[in-house]
C-alpha positions as CSV (number, residue, x, y, z in Angstrom):
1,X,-53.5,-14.8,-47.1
2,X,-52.1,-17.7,-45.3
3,X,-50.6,-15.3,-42.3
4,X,-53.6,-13.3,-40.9
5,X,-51.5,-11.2,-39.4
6,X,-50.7,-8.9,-42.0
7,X,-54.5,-9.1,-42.8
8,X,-55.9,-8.3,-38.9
9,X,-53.3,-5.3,-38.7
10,X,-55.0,-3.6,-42.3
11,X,-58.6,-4.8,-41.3
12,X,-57.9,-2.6,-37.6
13,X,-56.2,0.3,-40.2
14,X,-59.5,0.4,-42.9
15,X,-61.9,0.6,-39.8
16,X,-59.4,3.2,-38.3
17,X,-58.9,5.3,-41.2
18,X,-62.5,5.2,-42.1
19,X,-63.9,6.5,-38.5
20,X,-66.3,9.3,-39.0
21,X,-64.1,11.2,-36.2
22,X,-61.2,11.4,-38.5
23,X,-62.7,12.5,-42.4
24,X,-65.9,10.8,-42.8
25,X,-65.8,7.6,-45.8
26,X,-62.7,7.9,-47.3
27,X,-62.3,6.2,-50.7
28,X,-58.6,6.6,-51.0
29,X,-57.8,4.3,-47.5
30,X,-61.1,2.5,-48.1
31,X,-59.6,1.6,-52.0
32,X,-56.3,0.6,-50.5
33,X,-57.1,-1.5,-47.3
34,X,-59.6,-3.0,-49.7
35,X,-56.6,-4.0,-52.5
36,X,-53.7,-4.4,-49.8
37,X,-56.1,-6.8,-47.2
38,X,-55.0,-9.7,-49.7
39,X,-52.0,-8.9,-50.9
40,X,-48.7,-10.2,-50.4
41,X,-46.0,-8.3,-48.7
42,X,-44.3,-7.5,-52.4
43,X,-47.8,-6.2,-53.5
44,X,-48.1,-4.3,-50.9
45,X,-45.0,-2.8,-51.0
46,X,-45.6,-2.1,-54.6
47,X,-48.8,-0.5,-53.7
48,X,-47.7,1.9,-51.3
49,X,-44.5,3.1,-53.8
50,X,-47.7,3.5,-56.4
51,X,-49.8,5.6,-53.3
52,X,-46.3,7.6,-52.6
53,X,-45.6,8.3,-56.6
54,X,-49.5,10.0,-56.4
55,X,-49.1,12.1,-53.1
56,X,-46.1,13.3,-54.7
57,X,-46.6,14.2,-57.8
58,X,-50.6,14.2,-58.1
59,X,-52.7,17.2,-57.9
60,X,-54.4,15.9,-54.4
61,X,-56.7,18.2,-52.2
62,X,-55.9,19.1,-49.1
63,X,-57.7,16.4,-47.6
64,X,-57.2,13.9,-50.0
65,X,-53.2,14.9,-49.0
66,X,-54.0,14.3,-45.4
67,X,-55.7,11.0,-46.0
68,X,-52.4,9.5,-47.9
69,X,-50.5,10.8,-44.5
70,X,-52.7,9.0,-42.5
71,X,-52.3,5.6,-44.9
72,X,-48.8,6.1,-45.0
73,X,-48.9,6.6,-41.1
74,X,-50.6,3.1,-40.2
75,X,-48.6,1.7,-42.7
76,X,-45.6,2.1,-40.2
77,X,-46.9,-0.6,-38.4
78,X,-46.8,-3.2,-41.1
79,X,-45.7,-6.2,-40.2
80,X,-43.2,-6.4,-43.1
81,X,-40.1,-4.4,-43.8
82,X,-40.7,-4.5,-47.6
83,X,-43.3,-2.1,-47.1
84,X,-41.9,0.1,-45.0
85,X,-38.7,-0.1,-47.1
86,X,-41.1,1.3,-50.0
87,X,-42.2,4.0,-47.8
88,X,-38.4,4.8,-47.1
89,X,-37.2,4.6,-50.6
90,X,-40.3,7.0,-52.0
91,X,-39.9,9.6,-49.5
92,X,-36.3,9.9,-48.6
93,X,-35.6,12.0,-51.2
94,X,-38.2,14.1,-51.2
95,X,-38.5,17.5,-49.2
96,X,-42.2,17.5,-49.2
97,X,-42.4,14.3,-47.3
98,X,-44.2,14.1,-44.4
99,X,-41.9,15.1,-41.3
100,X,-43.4,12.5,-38.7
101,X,-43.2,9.7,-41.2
102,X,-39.6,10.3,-42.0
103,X,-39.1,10.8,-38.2
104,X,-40.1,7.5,-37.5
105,X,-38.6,5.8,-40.3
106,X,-35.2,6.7,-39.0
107,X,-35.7,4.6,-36.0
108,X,-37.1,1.7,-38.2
109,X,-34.5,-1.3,-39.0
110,X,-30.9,-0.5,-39.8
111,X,-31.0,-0.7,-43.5
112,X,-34.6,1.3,-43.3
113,X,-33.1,4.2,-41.2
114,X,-29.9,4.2,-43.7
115,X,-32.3,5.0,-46.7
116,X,-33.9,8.2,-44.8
117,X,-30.8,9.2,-42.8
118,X,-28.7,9.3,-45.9
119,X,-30.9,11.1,-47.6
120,X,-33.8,13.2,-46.2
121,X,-33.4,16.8,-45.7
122,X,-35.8,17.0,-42.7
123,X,-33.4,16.1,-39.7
124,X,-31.4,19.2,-37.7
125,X,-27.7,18.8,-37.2
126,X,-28.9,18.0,-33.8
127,X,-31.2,15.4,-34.3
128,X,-28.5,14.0,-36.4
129,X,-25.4,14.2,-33.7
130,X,-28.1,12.6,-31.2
131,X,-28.6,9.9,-33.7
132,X,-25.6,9.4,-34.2
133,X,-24.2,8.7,-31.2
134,X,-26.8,6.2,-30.4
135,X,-27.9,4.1,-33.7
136,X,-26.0,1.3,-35.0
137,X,-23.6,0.9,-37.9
138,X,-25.5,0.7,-40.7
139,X,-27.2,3.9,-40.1
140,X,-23.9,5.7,-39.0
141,X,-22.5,5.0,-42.2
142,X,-25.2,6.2,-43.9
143,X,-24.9,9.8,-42.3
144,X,-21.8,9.6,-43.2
145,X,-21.8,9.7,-46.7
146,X,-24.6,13.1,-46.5
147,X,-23.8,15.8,-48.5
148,X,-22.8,18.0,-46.8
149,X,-22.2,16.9,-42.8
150,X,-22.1,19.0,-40.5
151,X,-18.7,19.6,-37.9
152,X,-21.1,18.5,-34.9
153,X,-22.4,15.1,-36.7
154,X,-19.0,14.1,-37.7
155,X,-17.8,15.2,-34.1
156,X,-20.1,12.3,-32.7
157,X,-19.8,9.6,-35.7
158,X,-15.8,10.2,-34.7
159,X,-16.6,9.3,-30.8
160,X,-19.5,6.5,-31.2
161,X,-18.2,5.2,-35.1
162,X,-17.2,2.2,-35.7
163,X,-13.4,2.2,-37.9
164,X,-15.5,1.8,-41.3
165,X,-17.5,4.7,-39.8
166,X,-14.7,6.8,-39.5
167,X,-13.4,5.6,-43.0
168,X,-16.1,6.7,-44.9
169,X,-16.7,9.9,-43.2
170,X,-12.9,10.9,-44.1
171,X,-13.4,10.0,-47.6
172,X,-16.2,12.6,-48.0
173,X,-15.7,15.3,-49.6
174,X,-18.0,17.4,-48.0
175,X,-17.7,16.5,-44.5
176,X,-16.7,19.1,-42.4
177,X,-14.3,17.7,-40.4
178,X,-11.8,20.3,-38.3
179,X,-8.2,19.7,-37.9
180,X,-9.1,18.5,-33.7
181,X,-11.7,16.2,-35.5
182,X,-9.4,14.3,-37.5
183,X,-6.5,14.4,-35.4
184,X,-9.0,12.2,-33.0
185,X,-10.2,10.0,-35.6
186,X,-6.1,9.2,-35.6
187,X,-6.3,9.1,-32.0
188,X,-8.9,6.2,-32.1
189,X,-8.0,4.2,-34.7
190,X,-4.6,5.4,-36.6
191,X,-3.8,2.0,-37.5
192,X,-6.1,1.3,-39.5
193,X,-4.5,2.2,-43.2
194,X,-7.7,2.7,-45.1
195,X,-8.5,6.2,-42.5
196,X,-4.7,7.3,-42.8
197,X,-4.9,7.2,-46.8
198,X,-8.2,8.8,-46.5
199,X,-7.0,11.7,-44.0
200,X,-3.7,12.4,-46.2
201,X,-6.2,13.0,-49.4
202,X,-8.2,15.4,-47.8
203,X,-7.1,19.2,-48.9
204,X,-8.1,20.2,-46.1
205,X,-5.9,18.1,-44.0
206,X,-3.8,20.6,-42.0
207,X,0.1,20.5,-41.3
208,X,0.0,18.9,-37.8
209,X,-2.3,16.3,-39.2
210,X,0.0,15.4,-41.9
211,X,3.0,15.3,-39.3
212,X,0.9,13.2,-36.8
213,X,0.0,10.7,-40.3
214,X,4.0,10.6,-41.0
215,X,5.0,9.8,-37.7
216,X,1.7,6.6,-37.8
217,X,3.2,5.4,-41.1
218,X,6.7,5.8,-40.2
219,X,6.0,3.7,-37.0
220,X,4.2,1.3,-39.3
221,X,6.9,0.9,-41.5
222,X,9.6,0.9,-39.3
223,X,8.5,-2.1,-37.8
224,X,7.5,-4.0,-40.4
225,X,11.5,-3.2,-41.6
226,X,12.8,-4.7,-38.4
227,X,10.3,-7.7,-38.7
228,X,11.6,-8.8,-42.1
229,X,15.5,-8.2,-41.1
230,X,15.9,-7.3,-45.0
231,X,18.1,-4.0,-43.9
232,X,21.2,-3.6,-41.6
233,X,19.4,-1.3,-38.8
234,X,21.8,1.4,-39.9
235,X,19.9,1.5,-43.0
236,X,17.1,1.3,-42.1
237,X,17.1,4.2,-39.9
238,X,18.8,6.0,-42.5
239,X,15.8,5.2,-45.0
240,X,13.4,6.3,-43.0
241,X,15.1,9.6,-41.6
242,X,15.3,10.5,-44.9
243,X,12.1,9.3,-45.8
244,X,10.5,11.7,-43.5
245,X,12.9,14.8,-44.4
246,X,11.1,14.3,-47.9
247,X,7.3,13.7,-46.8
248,X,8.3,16.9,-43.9
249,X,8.8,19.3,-47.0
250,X,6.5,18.4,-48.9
251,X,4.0,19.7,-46.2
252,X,6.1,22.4,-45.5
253,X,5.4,23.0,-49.4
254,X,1.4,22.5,-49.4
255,X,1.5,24.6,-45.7
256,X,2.8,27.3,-47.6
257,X,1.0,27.1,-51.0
258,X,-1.2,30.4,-51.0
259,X,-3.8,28.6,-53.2
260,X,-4.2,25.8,-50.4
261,X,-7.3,25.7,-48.4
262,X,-4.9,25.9,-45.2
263,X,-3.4,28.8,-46.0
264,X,-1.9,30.7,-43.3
265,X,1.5,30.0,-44.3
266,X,3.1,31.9,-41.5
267,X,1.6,30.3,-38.7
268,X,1.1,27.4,-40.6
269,X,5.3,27.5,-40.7
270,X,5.9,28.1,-36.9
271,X,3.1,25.3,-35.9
272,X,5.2,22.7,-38.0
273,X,8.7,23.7,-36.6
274,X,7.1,23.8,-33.5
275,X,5.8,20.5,-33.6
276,X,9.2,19.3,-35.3
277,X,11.1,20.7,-32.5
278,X,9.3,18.9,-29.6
279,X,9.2,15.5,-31.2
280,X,13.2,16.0,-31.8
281,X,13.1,16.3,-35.9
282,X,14.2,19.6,-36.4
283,X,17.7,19.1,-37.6
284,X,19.9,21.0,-39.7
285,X,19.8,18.6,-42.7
286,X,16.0,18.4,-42.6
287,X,16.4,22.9,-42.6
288,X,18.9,22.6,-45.5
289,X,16.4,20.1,-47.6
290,X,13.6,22.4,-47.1
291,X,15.6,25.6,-48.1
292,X,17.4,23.8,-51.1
293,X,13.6,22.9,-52.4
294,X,12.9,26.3,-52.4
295,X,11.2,26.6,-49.0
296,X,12.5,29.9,-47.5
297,X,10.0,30.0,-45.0
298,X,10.8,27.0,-42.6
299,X,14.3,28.2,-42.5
300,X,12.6,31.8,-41.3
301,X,10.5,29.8,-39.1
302,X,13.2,27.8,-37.7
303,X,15.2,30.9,-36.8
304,X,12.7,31.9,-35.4
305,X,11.9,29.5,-32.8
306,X,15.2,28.4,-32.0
307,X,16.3,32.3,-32.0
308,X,13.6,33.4,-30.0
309,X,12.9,36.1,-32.6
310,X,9.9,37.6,-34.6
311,X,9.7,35.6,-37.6
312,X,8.7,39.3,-39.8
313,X,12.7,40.0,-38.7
314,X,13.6,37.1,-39.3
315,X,12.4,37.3,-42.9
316,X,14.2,40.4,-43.9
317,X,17.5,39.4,-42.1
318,X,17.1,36.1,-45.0
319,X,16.8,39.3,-47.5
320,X,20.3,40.1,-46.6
321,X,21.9,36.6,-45.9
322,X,26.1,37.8,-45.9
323,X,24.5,40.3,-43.3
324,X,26.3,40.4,-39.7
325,X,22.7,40.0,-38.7
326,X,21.9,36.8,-40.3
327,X,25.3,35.1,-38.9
328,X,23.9,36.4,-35.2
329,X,20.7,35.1,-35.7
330,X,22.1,31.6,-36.9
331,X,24.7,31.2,-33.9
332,X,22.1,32.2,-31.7
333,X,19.5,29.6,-33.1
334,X,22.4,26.8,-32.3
335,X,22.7,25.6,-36.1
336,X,26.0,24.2,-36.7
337,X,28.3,27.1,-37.4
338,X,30.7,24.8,-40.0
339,X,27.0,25.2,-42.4
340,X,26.9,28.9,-42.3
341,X,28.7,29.5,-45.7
342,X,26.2,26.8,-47.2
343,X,23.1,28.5,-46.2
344,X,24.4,31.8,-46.9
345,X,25.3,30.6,-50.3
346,X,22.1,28.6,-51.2
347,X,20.0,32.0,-49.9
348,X,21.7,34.2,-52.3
349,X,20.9,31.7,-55.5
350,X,17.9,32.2,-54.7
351,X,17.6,35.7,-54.8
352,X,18.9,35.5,-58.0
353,X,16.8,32.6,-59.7
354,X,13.7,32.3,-56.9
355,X,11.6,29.3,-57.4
356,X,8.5,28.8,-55.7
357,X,8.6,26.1,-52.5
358,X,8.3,22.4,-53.5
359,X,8.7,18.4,-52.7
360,X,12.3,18.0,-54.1
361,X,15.8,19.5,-54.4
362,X,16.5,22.0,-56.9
363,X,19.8,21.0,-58.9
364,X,20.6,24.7,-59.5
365,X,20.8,25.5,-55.7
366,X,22.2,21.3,-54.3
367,X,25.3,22.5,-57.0
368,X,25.9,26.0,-55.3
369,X,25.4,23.9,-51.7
370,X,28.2,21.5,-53.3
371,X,30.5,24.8,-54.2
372,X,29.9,26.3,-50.8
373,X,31.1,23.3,-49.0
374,X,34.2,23.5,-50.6
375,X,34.9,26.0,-47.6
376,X,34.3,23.6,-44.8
377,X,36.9,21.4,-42.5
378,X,37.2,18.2,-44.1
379,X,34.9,16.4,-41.3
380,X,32.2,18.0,-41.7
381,X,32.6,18.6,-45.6
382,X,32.5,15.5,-46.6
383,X,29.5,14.5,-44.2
384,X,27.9,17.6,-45.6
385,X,28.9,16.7,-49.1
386,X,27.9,12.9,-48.8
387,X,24.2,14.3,-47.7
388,X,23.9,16.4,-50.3
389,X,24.9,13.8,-53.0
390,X,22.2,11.8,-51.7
391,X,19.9,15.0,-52.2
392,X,21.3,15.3,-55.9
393,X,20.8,11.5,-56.4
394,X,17.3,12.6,-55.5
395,X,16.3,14.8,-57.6
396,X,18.0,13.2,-60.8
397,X,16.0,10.1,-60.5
398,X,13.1,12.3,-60.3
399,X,14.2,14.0,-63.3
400,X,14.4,10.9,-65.1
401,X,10.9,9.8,-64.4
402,X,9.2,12.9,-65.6
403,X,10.7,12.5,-68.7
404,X,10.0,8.6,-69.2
405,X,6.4,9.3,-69.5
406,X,7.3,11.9,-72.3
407,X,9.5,9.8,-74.4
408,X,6.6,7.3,-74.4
């Protein structure tokens, strides 16, 4: 070989390996050092995926076993990466590999430690965390893509991560991130779009992590809206009130789905009303939306809160909405008293044809809101009306995209 490097270093390794101190003559390391003291680095390389394929899968003594090790050992010393790449890419998968080997491995060159740290079952979750919080990118994103990862690694790629870091470990499926976990990976870096898309897929995303996404995209878009100049502000304050009224009950919705793997759809309820309340977005209109999509509960929850009530009562006074009860509860919650004939009116069609909570208003129940309103003084009717004909606008061109796809 022209480089006598790679030749001194397996020279120093065959005498090593062949010390009467360690097994007596060996012929495995003597065979190798023999073939690999001339080789190339690819050869090499080659050679020790061959040597890795036989301690694997051969029927190898127990000192024929520890004499492999003990190759594969001095062979973490080679001066090229291709060969310890081979050792990497032979034993990562594999739960018989030696411990120390893989070990060391992980604290080889980036794309060397990605191969083991993606892959090798031998690390702890704590081993992993420490890792973590210390290694580079390359090897972050690699333990981010394990199957599974554990809350206390993906607490400490979220701290030390770079964004793509971060990005990745909220696009696996099987990290298990808490809702405090995400809500920091927002912290850090929520405007990056790629993590937001990624968070809002997750089924396990909870309720105050969907509210905290809404209020990053809403920002986003806002000002990108006031950049462009291409509404009046009116408008476009309009658009995006409504905007979030929609993406608001649609988590209401998923909060309260029994099937979702959030469910607690009571407390679920009173965290997002809560939440709404202190960022100033719990309105009557927004209440009304969710109830005339079929989402009795954020009305109870609502009451609730502003009533300073037990949402169980709560929830049976909405069983008896024309109730003295109900009317006491809703003055006492501060809800405009002009829309108490609309909610009571919009409750009891749904006693009578219940629907299960969704994203968008139900025709059935906008057209007894629209009948109810017929009761109200003309200022606030026709406000009220011109909402809800916005609401029925809505839900027809929703209607008429379902049934394009049909008709195709």
């Amino acid at each position: 070989m022209a480089d006598s490097g790679p030749a001194d270093f397996l020279r120093a390794a065959a005498l090593f390996l062949n010390d009467d101190w360690i097994l007596g003559p060996l012929s495995i390391s003597a065979d190798f050092f023999a073939f690999a003291r001339e080789a190339s680095a690819s050869a090499r390389a080659a050679g020790v995926s061959s040597l890795i394929c036989d301690y694997l899968h051969m029927d190898l003594s127990d000192d024929e076993a520890l004499e492999v090790e003990s190759i594969l050992a001095v062979l973490l010393d080679d001066p090229s990466p291709l060969v310890r790449r081979a050792m990497a890419e032979g034993l990562a998968h594999e739960a018989d590999a030696p411990r120390h080997i893989i070990l060391a491995l992980a604290s080889d060159q980036p794309e060397i430690a990605a191969l083991v740290l993606q892959y090798a079952p031998h690390f702890s979750d704590a081993e992993l965390a420490e890792m973590a919080l210390i290694t580079s990118v390359g090897p972050q994103l690699a333990m981010a893509r394990r199957v599974p990862v554990a809350t206390s690694i993906c607490a400490a790629l979220t701290e030390a991560g770079a964004p793509c870091v971060l990005i990745e470990l909220a696009r696996n499926e099987k990290a298990q991130l808490s809702q405090a976990i995400m809500l920091r990976m927002l912290e850090r870096v929520g405007e990056e779009g790629r993590l937001r898309d990624a968070l809002m897929m997750r089924a396990d995303a909870g309720p105050d992590l969907r509210l905290r996404l809404l209020e990053h995209v809403s920002g986003a878009l806002s000002a990108f809206l006031k950049q462009t100049g291409w509404l009046s502000p009116e408008r476009t304050e309009r658009m995006l009130r409504e905007a979030r009224e929609r993406a608001i009950v649609e988590i209401s919705a998923q909060a309260d789905d029994v099937n979702s793997p959030i469910h607690g759809a009571a407390g679920a309820a009173l965290s997002l009303v809560r939440h709404l309340r202190g960022q100033g977005q719990l309105t009557a209109a927004l209440i009304l939306r969710a109830l005339l999509c079929g989402d009795r509960l954020m009305l109870a929850a609502a009451l609730a809160e502003l009533g300073e009530r037990p949402l169980e009562r709560v929830l049976a006074y909405l069983d008896h909405p024309a109730g003295h009860a109900f009317a006491a509860l809703y003055e006492k919650a501060g809800l405009p008293e002009a829309m108490l004939p609309v909610f009571i009116a919009v409750l009891g069609a749904m006693e009578r044809f219940p629907r299960a909570a969704g994203a968008h208003p139900d025709r059935t129940l906008l057209k007894t809101a629209l009948r109810a309103c017929a009761s109200l003084p003309e200022a606030q009717r026709l406000s009220v009306e011109a909402y809800l004909g916005r609401l029925e606008a809505e839900s027809m061109r929703l209607q008429m995209r379902q049934l394009v796809p049909s008709r195709a």
